[in-house]
C-alpha positions in Angstrom: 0.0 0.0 0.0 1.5 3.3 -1.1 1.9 6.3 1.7 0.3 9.4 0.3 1.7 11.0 2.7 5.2 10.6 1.8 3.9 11.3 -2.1 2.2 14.9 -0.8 6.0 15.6 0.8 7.7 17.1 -2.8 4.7 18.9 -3.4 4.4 20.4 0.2 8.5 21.2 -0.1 8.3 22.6 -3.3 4.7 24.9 -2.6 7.0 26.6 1.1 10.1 26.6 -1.3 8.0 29.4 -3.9 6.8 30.8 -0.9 10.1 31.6 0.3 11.3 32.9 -2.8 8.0 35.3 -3.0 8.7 36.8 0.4 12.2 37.3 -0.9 11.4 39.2 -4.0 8.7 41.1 -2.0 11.3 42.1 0.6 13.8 43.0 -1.9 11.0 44.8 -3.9 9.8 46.7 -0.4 13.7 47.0 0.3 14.7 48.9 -2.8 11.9 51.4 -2.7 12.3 52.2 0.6 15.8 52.9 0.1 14.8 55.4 -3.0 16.1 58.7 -2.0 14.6 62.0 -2.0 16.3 64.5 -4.8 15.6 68.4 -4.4 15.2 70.9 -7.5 15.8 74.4 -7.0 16.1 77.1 -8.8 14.5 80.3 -10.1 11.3 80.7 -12.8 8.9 82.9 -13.4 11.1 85.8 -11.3 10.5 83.8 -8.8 11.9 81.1 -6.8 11.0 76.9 -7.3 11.8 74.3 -4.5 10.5 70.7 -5.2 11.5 67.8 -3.4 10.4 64.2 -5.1 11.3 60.4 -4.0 12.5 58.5 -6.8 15.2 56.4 -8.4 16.7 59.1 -10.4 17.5 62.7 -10.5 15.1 64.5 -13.0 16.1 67.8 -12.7 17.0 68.2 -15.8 13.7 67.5 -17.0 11.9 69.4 -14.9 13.4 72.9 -15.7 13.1 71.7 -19.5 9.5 71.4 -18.5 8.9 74.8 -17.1 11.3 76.3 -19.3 8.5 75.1 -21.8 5.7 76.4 -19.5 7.8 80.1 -19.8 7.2 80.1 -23.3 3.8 79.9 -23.1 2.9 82.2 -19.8 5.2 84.5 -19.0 4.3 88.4 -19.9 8.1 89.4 -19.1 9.1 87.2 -21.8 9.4 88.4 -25.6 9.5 84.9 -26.8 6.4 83.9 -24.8 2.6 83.5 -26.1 1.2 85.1 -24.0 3.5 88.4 -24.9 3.0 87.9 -28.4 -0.9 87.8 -27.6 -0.6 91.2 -25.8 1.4 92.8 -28.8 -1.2 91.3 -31.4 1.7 89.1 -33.1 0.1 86.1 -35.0 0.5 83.6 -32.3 -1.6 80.2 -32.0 -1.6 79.6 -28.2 -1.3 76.0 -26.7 -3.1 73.8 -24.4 -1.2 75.5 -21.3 -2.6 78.9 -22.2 -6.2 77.4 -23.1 -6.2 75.9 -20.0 -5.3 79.1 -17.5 -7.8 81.1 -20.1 -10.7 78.6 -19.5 -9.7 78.3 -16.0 -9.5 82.4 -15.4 -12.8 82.7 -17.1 -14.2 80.3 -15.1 -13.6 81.8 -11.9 -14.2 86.0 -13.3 -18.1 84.2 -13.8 -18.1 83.2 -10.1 -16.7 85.8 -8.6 -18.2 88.2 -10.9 -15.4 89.8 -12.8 -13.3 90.4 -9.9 -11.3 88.4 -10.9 -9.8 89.5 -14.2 -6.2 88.5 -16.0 -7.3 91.1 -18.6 -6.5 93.9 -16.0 -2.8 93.6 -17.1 -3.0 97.6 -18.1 -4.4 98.6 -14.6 -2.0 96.2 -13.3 1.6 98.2 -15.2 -0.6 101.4 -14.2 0.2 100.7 -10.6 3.8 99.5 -11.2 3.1 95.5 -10.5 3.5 94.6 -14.1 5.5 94.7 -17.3 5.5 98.6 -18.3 5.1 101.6 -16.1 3.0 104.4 -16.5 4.7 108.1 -15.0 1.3 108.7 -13.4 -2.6 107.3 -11.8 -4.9 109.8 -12.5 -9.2 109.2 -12.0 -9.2 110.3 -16.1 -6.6 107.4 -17.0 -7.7 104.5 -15.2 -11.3 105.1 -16.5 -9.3 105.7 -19.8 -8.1 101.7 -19.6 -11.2 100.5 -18.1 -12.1 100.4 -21.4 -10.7 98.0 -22.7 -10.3 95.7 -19.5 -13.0 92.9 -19.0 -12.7 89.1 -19.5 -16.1 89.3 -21.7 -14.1 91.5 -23.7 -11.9 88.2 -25.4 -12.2 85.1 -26.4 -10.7 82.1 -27.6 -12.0 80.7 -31.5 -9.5 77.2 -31.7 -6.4 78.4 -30.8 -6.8 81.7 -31.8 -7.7 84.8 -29.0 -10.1 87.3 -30.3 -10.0 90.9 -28.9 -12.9 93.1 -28.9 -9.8 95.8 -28.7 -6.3 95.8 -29.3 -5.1 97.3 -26.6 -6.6 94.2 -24.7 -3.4 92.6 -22.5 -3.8 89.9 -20.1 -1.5 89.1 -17.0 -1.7 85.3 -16.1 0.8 85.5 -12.6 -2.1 85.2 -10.1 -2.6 81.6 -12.0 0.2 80.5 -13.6 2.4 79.6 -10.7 0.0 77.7 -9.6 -0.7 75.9 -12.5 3.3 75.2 -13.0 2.8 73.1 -9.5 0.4 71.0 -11.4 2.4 71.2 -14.5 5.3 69.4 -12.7 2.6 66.8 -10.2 1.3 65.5 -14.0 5.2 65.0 -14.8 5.8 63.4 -11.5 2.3 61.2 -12.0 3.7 59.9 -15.4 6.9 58.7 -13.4 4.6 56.6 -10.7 6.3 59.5 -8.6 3.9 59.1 -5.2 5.8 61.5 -3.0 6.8 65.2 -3.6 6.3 68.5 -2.6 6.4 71.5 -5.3 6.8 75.2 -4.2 6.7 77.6 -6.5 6.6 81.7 -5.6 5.0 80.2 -2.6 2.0 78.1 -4.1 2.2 73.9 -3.7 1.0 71.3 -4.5 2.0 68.1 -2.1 1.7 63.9 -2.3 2.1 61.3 -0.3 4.8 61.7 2.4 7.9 63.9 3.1 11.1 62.4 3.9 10.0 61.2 7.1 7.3 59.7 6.4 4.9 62.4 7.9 2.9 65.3 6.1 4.0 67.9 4.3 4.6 70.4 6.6 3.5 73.8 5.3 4.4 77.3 7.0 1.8 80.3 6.3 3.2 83.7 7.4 1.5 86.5 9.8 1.0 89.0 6.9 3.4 91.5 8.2 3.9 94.5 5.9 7.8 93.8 4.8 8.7 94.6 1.2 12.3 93.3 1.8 10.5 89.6 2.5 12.8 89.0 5.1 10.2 89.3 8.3 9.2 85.4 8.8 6.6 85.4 11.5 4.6 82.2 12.0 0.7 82.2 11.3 0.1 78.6 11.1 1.9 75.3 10.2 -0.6 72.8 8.1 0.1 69.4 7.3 -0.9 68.2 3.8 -1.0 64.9 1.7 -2.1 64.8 -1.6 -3.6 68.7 -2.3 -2.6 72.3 -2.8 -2.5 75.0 -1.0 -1.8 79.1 -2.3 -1.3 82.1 -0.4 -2.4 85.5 -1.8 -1.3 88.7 0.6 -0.8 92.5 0.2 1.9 92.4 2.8 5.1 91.8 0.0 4.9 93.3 -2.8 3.8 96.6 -2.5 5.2 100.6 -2.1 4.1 103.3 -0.2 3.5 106.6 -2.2 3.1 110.1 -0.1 2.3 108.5 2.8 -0.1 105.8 1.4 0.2 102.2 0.7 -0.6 100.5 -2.8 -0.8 96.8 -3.2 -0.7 95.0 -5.8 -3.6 93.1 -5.9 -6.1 95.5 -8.1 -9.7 95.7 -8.6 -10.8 95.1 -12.3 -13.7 96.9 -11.7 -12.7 100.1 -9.7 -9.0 100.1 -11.0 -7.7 101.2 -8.3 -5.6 98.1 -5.9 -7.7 96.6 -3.5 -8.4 98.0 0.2 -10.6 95.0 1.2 -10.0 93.9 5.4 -8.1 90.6 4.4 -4.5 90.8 4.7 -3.9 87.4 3.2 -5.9 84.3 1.7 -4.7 80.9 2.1 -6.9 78.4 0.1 -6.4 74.6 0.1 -7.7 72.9 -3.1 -7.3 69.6 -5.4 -5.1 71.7 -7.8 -3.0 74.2 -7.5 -4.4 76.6 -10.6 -7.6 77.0 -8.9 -6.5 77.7 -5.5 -4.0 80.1 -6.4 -6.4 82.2 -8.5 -8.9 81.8 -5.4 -6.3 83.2 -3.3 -6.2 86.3 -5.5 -10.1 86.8 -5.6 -10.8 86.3 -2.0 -8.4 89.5 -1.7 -10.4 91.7 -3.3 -13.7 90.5 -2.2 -13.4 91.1 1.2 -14.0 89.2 4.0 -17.8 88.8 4.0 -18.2 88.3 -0.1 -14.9 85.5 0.6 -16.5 83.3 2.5 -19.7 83.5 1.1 -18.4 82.1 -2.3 -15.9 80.0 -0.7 -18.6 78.3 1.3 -20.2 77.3 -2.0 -17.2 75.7 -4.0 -16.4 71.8 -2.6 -13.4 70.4 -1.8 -12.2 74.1 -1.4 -11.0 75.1 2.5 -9.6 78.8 3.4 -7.8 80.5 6.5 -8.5 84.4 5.8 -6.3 86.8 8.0 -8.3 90.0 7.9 -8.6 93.2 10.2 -11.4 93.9 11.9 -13.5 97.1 12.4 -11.4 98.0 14.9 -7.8 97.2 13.5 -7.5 93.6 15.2 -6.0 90.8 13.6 -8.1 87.7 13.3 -8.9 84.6 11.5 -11.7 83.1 9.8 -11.4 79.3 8.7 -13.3 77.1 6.6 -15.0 74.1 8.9 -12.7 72.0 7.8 -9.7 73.6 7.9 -9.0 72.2 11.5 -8.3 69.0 9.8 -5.0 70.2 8.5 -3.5 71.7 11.6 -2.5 68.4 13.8 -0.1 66.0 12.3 
């Protein structure tokens, strides 16, 4: 009589011996990506300064600057090469699918926050000296002179063509472009299977997964404390973030102080004059970093009351206002859910 038993021994042997193996790949597998390193990118764009920190196998630095260096050519008003410049000097231009995107998306957001928001008010913005030319003087006459051809109902896009109801039309994408470079770079980093990084660009991110120790993103907002130099770093909050973004819009940087006054550059399309609303800065968390960095711009102009109202209304979209007020005290106003992001 044969022993089964002794027949089922192979098998049994050879079934622990795969298992064995399979732990061993998986642990070499687990092994390797944990040791992956962390590489940090930094540099400047825009005028401004980049800082973005990824875990992967390889140092893609190079690529990424060949990516925004790309992104430049499309949205930068500083830049003669640029479409955007060429669309502001009426040059025959066909924009790309970067430009479409921040047009669509800056159109979007002038209907909901009803023309407030504006990237057309590029003359009102060099009027002030915050943009690309410089007028010798602000007058009531003047801005109501350029008024006149600032509105985003005033262009269009037909294909890839942008149609001015006037020539003199110019449009100023910086309250939305750094943003949208964050995202840019996160759908380079997605392609890669890249599941942690952080990207900061003139102070707008966009975070996933987990920092270098396996925590968070830890994300400092400033008190907005009037400092053109930028060198005054008071602490208004730390936030801890995984997988959204997060910009900051504030009157407290860049800014000048003209017989006694002080003129921001955040300006009101629809006065044209920069904006004296009680929030001294807007930080707004969102899915992507386009929307919440043209958000941030808005909510600055609205005011406190007219900012929460359409915040309130917008899902998946969280804000911590610093405003002044009625009697010249700092405080905050936060979303109901911005709580979550303050404890590790």
């Amino acid at each position: 009589m044969t022993d089964i038993s002794l027949l089922r021994q192979p098998l049994q042997f050879k079934f622990h011996m795969k298992n064995i193996v399979a732990f061993f790949c998986l642990f070499l597998l687990f092994a390797c990506q944990k040791e992956q390193p962390y590489y940090l990118t930094q540099g400047e764009i825009f005028k401004t300064t980049a800082h973005i920190k990824y875990k992967h196998n390889q140092d893609l630095g190079k690529e990424i600057y060949a990516r925004l260096d790309s992104f430049d050519l499309s949205l930068n008003p500083f830049n003669q090469k640029s479409i955007i410049y060429k669309v502001n000097n009426n040059e025959e231009v066909e924009v790309d699918d970067w430009f479409i995107a921040v047009f669509n998306k800056a159109k979007e957001i002038s209907e909901m926050t009803d023309g407030v928001y504006d990237i057309t008010c590029a003359p009102l913005i060099n009027l002030w000296g915050f943009g690309f030319s410089k007028m010798d003087e602000v007058t009531p006459s003047i801005i109501d002179s350029l008024k006149q051809f600032v509105g985003y109902q005033k262009v269009r896009l037909e294909g890839r063509k942008v149609i001015k109801e006037d020539p003199r039309l110019q449009l100023n994408a910086s309250s939305i472009a750094k943003g949208y470079a964050c995202d840019v770079i996160a759908e380079l980093f997605d392609s890669y299977e890249i599941t942690d990084y952080m990207i900061e660009i003139g102070g707008e991110v966009r975070v996933k997964g987990k920092n270098p120790r396996d925590k968070d993103w830890s994300i400092e907002i400033l008190q907005p404390i009037d400092d053109s130099s930028g060198t005054i770093k008071e602490q208004q909050q730390i936030i801890y973030l995984r997988n959204v973004a997060i910009a900051t819009s504030g009157n407290y940087r860049n800014y000048y102080i003209k017989d006694g006054k002080k003129y921001a550059h955040t300006i009101n399309p629809k006065s044209g004059y920069p904006a004296e609303e009680n929030i001294l800065s807007a930080s707004v968390i969102y899915p992507d970093c386009m929307t919440a960095d043209a958000f941030a711009t808005a909510f600055m102009v609205l005011g406190i009351e007219k900012a929460c109202s359409i915040a309130e209304q917008i899902d998946g979209l969280e804000y911590l206002f610093v405003y002044s007020d009625e009697e010249g005290k700092t405080k905050e106003k936060q979303s109901s859910n911005f709580q979550l992001y303050l404890n590790q």
